[in-house]
VEXLO-90394 format. One record per residue: residue number from 1; x, y, z of N, C-alpha, C in turn; residue in three letters. Coordinates in steps of 0.05 Angstrom, whole numbers, m for minus. Atoms other than C-alpha are relative to their C-alpha. Layout:
<fivos>
+------+--------+--------+--------+--------+---------+--------+--------+--------+--------+------+
: resi :  neast : nnorth :    nup : caeast : canorth :   caup :  ceast : cnorth :    cup : resn :
+------+--------+--------+--------+--------+---------+--------+--------+--------+--------+------+
:  NUM :      X :      Y :      Z :      X :       Y :      Z :      X :      Y :      Z :  ALA :
...
+------+--------+--------+--------+--------+---------+--------+--------+--------+--------+------+
</fivos>
This chain:
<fivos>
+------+--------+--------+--------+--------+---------+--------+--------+--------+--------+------+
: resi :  neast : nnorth :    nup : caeast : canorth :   caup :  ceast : cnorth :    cup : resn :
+------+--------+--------+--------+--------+---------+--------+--------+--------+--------+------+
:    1 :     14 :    m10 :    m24 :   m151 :    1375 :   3321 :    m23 :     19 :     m8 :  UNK :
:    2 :     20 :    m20 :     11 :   m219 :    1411 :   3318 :     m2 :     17 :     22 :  UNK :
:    3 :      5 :    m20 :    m20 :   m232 :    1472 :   3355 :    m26 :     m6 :     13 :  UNK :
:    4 :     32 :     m1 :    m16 :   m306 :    1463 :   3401 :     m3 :     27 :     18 :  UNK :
:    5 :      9 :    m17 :    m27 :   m339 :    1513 :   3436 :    m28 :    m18 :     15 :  UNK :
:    6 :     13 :     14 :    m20 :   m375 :    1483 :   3497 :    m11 :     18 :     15 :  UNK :
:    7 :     22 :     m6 :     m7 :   m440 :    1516 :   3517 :     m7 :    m11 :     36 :  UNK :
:    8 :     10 :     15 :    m19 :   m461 :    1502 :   3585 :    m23 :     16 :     12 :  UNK :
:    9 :     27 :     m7 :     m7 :   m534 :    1510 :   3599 :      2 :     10 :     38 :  UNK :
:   10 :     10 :    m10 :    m32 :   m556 :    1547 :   3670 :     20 :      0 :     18 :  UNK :
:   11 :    m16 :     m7 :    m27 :   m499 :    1569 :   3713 :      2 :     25 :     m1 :  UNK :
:   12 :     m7 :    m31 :    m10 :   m477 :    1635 :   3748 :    m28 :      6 :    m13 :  UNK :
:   13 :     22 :    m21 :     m2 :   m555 :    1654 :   3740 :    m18 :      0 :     21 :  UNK :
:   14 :     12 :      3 :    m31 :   m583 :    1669 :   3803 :     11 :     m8 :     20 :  UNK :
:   15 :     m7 :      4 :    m21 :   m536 :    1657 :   3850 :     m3 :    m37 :      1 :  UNK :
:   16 :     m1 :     29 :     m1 :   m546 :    1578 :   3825 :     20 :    m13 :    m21 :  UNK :
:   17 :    m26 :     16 :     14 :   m497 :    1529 :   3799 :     25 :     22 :    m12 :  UNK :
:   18 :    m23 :    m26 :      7 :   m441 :    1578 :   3808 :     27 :    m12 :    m14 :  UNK :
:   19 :    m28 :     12 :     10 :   m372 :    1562 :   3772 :     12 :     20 :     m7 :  UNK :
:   20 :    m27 :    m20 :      0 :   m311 :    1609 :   3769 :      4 :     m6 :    m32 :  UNK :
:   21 :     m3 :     14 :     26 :   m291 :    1608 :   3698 :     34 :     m8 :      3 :  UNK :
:   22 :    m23 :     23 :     m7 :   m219 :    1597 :   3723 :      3 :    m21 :      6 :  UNK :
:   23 :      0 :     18 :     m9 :   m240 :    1548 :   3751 :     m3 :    m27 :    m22 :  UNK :
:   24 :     15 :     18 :     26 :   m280 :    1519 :   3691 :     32 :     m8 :    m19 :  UNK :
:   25 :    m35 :     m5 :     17 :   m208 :    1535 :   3648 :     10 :    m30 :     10 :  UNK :
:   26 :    m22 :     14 :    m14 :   m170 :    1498 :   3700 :    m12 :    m30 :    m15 :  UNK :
:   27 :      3 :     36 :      2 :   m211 :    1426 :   3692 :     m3 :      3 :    m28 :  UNK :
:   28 :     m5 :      6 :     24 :   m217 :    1436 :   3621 :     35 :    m10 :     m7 :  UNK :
:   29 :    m34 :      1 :     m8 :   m139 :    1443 :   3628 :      6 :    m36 :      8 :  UNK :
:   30 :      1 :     29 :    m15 :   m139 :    1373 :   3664 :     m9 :    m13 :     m7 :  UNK :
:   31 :      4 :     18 :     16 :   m179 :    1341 :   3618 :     18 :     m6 :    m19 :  UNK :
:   32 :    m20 :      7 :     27 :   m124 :    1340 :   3562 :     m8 :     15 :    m22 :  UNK :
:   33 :     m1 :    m23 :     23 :   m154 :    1399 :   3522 :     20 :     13 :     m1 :  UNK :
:   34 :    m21 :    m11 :      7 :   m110 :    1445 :   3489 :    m19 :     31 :     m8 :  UNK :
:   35 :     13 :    m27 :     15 :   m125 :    1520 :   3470 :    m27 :      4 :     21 :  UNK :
:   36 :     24 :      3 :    m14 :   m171 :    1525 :   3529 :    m10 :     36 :      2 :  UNK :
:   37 :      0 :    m30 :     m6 :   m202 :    1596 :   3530 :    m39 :      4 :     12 :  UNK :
:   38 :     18 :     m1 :     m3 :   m264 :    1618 :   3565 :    m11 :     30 :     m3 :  UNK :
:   39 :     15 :    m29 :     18 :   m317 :    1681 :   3549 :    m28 :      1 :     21 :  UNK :
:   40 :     19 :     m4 :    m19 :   m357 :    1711 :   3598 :     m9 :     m7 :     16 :  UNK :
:   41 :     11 :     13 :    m25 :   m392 :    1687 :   3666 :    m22 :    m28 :    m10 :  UNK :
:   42 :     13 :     20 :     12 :   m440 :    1649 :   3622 :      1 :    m35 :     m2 :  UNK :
:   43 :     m5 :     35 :      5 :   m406 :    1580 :   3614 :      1 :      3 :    m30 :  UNK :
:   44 :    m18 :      9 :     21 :   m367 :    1587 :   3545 :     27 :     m1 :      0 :  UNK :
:   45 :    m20 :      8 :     m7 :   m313 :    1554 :   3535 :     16 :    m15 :    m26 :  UNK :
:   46 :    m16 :      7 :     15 :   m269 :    1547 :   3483 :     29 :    m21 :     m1 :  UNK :
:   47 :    m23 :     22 :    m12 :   m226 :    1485 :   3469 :     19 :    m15 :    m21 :  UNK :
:   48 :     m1 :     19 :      8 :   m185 :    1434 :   3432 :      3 :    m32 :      5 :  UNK :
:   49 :     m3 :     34 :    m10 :   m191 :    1357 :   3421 :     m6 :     m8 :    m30 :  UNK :
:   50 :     10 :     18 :     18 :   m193 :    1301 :   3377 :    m18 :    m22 :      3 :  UNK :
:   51 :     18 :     18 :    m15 :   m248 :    1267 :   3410 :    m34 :     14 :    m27 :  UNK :
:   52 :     14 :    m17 :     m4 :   m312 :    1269 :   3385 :    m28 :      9 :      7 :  UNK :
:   53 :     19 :    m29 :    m13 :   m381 :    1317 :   3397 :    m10 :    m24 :     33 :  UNK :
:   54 :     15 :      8 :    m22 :   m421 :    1265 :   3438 :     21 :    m10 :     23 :  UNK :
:   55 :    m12 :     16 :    m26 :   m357 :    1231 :   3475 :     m3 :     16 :     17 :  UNK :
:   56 :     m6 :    m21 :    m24 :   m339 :    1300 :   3497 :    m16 :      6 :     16 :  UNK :
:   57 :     15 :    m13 :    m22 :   m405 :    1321 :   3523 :    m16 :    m12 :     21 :  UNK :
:   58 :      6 :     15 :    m24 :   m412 :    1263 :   3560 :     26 :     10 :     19 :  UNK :
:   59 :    m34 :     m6 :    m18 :   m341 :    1275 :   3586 :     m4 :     18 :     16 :  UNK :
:   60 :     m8 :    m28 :     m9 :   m351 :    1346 :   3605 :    m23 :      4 :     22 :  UNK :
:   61 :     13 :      4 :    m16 :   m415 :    1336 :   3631 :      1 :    m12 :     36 :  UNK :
:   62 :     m8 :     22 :    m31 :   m392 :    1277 :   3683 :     22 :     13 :     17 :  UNK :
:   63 :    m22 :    m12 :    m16 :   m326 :    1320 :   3702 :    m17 :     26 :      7 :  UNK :
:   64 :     14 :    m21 :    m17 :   m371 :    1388 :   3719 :    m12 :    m16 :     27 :  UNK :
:   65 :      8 :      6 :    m23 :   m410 :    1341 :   3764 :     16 :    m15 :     20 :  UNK :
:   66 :    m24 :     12 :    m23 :   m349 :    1310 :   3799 :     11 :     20 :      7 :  UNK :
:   67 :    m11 :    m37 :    m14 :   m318 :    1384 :   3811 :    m19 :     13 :      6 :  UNK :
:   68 :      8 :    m31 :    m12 :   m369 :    1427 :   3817 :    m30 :    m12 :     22 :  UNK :
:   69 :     21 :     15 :    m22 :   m424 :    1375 :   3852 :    m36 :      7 :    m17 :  UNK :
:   70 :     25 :     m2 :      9 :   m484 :    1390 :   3799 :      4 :    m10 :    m31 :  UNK :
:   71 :      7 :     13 :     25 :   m510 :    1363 :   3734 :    m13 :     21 :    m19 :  UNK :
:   72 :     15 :    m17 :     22 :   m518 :    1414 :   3674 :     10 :    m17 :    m30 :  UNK :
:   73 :     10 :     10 :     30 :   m531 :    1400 :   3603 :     29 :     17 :    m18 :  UNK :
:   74 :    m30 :      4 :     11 :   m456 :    1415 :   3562 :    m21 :     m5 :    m33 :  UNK :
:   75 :      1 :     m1 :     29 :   m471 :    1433 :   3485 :     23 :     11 :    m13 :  UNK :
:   76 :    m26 :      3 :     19 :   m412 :    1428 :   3432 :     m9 :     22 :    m27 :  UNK :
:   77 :      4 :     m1 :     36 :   m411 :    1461 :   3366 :     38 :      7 :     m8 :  UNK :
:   78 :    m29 :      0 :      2 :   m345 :    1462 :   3324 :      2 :     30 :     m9 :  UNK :
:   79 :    m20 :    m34 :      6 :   m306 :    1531 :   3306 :    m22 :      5 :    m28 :  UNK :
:   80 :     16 :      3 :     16 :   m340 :    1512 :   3238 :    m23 :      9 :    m16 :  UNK :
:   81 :     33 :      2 :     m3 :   m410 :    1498 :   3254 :    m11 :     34 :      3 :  UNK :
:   82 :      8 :    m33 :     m9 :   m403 :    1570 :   3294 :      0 :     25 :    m14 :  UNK :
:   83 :     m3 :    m17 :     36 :   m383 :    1605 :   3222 :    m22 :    m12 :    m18 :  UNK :
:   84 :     29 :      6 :     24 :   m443 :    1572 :   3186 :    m22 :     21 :     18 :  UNK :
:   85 :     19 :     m6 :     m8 :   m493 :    1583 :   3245 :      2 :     51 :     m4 :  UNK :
:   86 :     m6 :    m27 :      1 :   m460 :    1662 :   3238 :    m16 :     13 :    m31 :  UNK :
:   87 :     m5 :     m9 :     23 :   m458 :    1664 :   3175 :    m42 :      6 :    m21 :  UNK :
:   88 :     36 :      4 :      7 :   m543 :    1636 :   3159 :    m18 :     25 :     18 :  UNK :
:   89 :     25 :    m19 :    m23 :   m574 :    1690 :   3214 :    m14 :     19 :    m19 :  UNK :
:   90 :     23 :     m7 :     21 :   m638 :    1701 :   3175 :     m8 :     42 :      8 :  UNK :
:   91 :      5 :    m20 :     m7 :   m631 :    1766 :   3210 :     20 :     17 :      1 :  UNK :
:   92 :    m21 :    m22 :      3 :   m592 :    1837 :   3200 :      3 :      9 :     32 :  UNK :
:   93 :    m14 :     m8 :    m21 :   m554 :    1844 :   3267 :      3 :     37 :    m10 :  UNK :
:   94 :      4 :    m22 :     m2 :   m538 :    1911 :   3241 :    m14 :     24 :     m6 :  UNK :
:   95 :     20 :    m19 :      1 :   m597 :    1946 :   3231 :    m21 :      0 :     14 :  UNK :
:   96 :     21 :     m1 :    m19 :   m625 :    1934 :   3297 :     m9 :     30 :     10 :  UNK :
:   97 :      5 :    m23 :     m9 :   m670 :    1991 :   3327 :      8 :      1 :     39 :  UNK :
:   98 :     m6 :      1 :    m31 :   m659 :    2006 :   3399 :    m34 :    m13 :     19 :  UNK :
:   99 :     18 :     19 :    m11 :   m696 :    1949 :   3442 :     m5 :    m19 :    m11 :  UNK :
:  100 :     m4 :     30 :     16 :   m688 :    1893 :   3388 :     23 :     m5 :      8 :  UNK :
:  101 :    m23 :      4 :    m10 :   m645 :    1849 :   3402 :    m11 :    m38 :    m13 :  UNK :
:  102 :     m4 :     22 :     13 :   m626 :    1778 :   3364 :      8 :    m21 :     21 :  UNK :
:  103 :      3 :     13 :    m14 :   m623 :    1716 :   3406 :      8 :    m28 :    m19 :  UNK :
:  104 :     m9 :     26 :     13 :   m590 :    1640 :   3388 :    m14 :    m17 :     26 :  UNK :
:  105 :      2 :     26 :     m9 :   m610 :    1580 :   3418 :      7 :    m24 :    m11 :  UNK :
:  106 :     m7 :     31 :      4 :   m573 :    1515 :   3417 :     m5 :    m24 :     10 :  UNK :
:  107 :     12 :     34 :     m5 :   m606 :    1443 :   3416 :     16 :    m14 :      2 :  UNK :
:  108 :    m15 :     26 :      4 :   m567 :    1384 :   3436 :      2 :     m9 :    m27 :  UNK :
:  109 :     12 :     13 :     26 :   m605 :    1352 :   3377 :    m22 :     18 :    m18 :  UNK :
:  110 :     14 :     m8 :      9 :   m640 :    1373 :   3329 :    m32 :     m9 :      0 :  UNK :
:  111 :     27 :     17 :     m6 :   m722 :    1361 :   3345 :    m11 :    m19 :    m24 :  UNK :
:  112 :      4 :     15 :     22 :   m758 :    1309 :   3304 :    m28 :     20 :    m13 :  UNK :
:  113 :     25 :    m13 :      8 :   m817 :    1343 :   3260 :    m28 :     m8 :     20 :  UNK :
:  114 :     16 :     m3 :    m16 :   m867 :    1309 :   3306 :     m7 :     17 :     24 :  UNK :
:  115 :    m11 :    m16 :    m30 :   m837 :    1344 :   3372 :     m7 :     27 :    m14 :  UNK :
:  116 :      6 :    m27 :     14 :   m837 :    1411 :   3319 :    m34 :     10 :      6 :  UNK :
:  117 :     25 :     m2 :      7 :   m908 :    1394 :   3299 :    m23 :      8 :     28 :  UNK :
:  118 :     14 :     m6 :    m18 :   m931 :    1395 :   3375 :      5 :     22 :     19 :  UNK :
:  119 :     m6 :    m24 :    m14 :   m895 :    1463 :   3401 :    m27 :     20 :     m2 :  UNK :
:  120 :     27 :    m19 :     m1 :   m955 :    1506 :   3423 :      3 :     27 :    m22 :  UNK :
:  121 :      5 :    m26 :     15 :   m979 :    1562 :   3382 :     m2 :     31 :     28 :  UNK :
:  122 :     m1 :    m28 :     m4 :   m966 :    1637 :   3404 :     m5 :     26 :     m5 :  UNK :
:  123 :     10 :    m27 :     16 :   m978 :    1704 :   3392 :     26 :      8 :      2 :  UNK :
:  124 :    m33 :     m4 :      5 :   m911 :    1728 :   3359 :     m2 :     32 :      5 :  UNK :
:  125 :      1 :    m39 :      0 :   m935 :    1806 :   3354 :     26 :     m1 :    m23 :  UNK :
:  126 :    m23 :     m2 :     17 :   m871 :    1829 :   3320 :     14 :    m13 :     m1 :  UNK :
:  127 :    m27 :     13 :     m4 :   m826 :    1780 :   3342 :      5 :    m22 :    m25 :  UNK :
:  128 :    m11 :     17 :     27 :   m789 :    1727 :   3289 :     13 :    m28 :     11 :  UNK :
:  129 :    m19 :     17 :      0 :   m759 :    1666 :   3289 :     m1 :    m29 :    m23 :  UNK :
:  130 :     m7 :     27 :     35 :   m719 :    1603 :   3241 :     15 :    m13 :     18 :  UNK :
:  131 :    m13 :     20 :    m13 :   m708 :    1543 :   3264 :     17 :     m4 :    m24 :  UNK :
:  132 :    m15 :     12 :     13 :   m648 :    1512 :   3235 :     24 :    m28 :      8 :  UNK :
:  133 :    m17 :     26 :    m10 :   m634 :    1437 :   3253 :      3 :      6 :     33 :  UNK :
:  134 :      0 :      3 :    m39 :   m603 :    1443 :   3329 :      6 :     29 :      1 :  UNK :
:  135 :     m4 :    m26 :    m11 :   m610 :    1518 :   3327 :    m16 :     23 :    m12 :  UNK :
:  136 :     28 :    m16 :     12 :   m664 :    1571 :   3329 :     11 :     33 :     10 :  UNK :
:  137 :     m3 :    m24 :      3 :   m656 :    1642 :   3309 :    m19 :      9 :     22 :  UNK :
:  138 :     22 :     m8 :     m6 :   m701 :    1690 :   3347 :      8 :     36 :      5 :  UNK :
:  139 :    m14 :    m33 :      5 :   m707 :    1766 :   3331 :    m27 :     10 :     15 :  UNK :
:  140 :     21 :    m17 :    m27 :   m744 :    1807 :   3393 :     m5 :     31 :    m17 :  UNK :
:  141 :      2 :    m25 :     13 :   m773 :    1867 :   3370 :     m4 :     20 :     14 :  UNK :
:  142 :    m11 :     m6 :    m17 :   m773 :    1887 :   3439 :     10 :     m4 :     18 :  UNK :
:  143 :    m17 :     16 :    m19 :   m756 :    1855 :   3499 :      0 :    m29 :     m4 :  UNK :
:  144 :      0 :     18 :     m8 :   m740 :    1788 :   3508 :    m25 :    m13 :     13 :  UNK :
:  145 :     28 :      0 :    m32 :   m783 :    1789 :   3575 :    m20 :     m2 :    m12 :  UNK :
:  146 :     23 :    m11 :      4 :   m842 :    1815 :   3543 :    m16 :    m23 :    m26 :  UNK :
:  147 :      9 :     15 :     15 :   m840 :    1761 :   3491 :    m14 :    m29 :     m1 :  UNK :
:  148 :      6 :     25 :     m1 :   m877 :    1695 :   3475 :      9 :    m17 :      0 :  UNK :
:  149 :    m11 :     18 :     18 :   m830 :    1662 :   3437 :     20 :    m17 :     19 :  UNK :
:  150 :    m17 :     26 :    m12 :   m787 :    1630 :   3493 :    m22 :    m27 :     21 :  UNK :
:  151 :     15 :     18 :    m13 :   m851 :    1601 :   3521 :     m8 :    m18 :    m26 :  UNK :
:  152 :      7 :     19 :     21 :   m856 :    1560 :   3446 :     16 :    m20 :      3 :  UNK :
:  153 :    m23 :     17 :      9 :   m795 :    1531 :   3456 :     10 :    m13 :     26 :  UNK :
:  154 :    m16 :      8 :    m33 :   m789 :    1515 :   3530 :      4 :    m23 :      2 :  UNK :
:  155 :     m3 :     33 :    m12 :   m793 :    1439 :   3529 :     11 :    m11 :    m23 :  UNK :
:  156 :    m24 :     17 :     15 :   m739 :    1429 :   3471 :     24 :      5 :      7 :  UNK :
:  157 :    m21 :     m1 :    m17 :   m693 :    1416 :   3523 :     26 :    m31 :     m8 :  UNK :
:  158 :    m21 :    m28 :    m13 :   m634 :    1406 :   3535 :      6 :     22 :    m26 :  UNK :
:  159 :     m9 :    m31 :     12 :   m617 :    1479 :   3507 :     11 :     26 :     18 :  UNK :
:  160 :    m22 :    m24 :    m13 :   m569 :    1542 :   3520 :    m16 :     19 :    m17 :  UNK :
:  161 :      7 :    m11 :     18 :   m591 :    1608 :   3493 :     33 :     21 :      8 :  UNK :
:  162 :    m19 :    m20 :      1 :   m543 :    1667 :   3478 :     m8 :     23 :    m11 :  UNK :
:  163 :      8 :    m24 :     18 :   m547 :    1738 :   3450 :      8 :      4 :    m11 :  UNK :
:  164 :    m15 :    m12 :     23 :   m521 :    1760 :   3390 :     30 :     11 :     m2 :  UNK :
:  165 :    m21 :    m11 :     m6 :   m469 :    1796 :   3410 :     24 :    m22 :     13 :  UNK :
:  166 :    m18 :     22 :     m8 :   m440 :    1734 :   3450 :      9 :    m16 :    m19 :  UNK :
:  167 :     m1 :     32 :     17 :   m448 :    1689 :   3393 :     18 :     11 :    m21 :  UNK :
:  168 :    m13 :      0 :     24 :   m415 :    1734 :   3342 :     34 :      7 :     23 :  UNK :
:  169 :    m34 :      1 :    m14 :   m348 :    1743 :   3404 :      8 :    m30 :     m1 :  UNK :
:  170 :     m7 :     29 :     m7 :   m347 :    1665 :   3402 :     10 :     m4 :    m33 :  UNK :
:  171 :      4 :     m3 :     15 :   m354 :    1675 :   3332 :     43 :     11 :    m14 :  UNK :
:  172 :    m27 :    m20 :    m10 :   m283 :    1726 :   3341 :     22 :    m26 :     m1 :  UNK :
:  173 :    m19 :     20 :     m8 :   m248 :    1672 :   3376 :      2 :    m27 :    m11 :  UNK :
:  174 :      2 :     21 :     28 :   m261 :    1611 :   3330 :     19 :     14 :    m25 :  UNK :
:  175 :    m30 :    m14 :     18 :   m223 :    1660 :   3279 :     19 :      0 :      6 :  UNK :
:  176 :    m16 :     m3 :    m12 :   m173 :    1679 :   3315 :     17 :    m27 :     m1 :  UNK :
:  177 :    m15 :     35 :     m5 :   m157 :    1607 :   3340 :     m2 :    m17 :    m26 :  UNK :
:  178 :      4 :     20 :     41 :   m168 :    1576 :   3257 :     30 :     23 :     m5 :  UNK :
:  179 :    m27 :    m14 :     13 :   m114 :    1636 :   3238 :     23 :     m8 :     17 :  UNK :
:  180 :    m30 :      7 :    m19 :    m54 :    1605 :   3287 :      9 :    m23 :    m14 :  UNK :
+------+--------+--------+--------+--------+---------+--------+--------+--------+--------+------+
</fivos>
């Protein structure tokens, strides 16, 4: 059995594509996962199966939009993957200053160099970022908001982003659930 955590792009923000996370739990529950645990309002969702990445995220995909009546974008990575992508962050989480703040984004796929080669150019100012395959670092040097860097990357969709802090509690529970 592999552990997955399941990403789900754009809900509970704005008062759009709302979903309970008990709720979310429950149909994971009803699909025939095991170890179902979820983390925050966000749409993570911790699971097991022996299925695998693409069946599931067709699966999970097609059952949100039979329960919840909308179509969002469902990204996988294994327990694993979520201890490499931890483990490579080209960036020191702990020696942020106050108003930096570290940022993940997860690609379905990884882009092809052409799609790379045509992401607009920006003005980074301080900001940073490393792509790596289906997932791009990005280190704010102040706000988020204030930055360019999510307007580089806007049309390598589908994508989830997360903050640091989320990614190393998912990070938590991947342990946790490997030590049982």
């Amino acid at each position: 059995m592999t552990i997955y955590f399941a990403l789900l792009r754009g809900i509970n923000v704005s008062g759009h594509n709302m979903i309970k996370m008990a709720e979310l739990k429950k149909m994971f529950e009803a699909m025939g996962f095991g170890r179902v645990q979820t983390y925050i309002n966000s749409g993570n969702v911790m699971f097991e199966s022996e299925e695998g990445e693409s069946l599931l995220e067709e699966r999970i995909e097609s059952e949100i939009s039979k329960c919840f009546g909308f179509n969002i974008a469902v990204i996988l990575r294994t327990s694993s993957e979520l201890s490499n992508i931890i483990n490579k962050c080209p960036f020191d989480f702990e020696d942020l200053k106050e108003g930096q703040s570290i940022h993940l984004t997860f690609l379905k796929k990884a882009p092809d160099q052409e799609v790379i080669d045509k992401l607009p150019d920006v003005e980074l100012n301080d900001d940073e970022y490393r792509m790596d395959g289906r997932d791009i670092y990005f280190f704010y040097s102040r706000s988020m908001l204030d930055s360019n860097l999510p307007k580089k990357f806007q049309k390598l969709l589908p994508a989830t982003a997360r903050n640091w802090k989320t990614v190393l509690k998912l990070g938590a529970m991947a342990d946790a659930a490997n030590a049982r």
